[in-house]
C-alpha positions as CSV (number, residue, x, y, z in Angstrom):
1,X,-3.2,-16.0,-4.2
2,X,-3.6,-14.7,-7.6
3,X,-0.1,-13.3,-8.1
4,X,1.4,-16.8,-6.7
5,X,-0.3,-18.7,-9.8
6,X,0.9,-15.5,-12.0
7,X,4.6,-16.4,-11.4
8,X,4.2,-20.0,-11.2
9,X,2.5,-20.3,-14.6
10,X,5.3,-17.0,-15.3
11,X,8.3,-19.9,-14.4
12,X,6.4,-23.3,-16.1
13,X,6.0,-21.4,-19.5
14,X,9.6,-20.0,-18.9
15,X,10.8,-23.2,-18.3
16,X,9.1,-24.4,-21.4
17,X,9.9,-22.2,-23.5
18,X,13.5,-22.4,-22.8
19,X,13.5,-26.7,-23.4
20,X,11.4,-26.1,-26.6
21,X,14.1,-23.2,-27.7
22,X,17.0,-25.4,-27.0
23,X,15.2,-28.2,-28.6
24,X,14.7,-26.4,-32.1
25,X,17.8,-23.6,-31.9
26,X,18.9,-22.4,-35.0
27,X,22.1,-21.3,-33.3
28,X,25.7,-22.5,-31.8
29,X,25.8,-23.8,-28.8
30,X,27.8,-20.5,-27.7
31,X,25.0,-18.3,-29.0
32,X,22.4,-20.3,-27.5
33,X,24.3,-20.0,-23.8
34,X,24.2,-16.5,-24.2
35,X,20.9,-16.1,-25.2
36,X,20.0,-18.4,-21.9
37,X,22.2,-16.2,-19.5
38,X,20.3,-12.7,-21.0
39,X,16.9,-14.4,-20.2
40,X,18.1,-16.2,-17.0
41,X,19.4,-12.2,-15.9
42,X,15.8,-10.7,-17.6
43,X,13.7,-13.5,-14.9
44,X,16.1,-12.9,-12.6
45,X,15.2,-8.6,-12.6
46,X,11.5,-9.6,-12.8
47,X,11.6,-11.5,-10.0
48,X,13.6,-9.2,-8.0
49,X,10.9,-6.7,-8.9
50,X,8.2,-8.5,-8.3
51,X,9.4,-9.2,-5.0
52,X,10.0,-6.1,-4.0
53,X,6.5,-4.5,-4.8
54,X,5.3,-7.4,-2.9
55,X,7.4,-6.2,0.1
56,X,6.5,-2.6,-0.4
57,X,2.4,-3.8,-0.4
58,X,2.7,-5.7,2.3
59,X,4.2,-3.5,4.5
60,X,1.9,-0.7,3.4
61,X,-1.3,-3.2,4.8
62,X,0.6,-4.0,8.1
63,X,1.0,0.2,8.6
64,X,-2.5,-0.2,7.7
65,X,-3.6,-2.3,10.0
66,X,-2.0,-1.0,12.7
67,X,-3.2,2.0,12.2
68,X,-6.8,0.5,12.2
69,X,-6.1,-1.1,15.2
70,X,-4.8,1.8,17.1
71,X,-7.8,3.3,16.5
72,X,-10.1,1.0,17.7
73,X,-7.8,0.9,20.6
74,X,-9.1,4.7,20.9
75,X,-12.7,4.1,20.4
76,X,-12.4,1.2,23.5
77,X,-10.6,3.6,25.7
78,X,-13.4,6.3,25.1
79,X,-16.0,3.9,25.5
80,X,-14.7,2.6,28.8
81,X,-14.2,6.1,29.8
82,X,-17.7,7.1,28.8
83,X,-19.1,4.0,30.8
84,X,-17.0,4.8,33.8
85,X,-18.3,8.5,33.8
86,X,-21.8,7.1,33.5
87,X,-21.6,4.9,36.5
88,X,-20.0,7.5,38.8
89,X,-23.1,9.5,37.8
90,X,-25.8,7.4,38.3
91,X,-24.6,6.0,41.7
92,X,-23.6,9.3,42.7
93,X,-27.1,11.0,44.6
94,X,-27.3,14.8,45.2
95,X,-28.0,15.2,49.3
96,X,-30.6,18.0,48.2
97,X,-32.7,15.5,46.3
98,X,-32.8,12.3,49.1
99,X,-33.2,15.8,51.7
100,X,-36.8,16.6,49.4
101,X,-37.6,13.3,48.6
């Protein structure tokens, strides 16, 4: 949530920035263009960054939790195992001990 405000406070001063530069440019109309298109490419490489770390995190937590998950899957499996083995053992009787008993 934090990196969304980042880049949309990033783009509003950008934004600003750029009308107050136009606004109070101390150079030609050519100049200024050029100076616009350089920092139009420089957002435009940020963003693409930015976006791609994002990417590159959030496919790292989906690994992540995937792998938590197949573990749990694992524990579940054991568990469920471990129950079944208990059952079979406690209804199970030994003929020696109801033959004693």
């Amino acid at each position: 949530m934090d990196e969304d405000k980042r880049l949309s406070y990033f783009c509003l001063g950008l934004g600003i920035g750029v009308a107050v530069g136009i606004l109070f440019a101390p150079k030609s109309g050519e100049e200024t263009r050029a100076l616009l298109r350089e920092k139009a490419d420089e957002t435009k490489d940020i963003l693409k960054r930015k976006g791609s770390e994002l990417k590159d995190s959030s496919v790292e937590l989906i690994d992540r939790g995937k792998l938590a998950l197949q573990k749990q899957k694992e524990q579940l499996a054991a568990a469920v195992d471990a129950g079944r083995q208990a059952y079979r053992e406690s209804t199970t009787t030994d003929p020696l001990d109801e033959a004693a008993g």
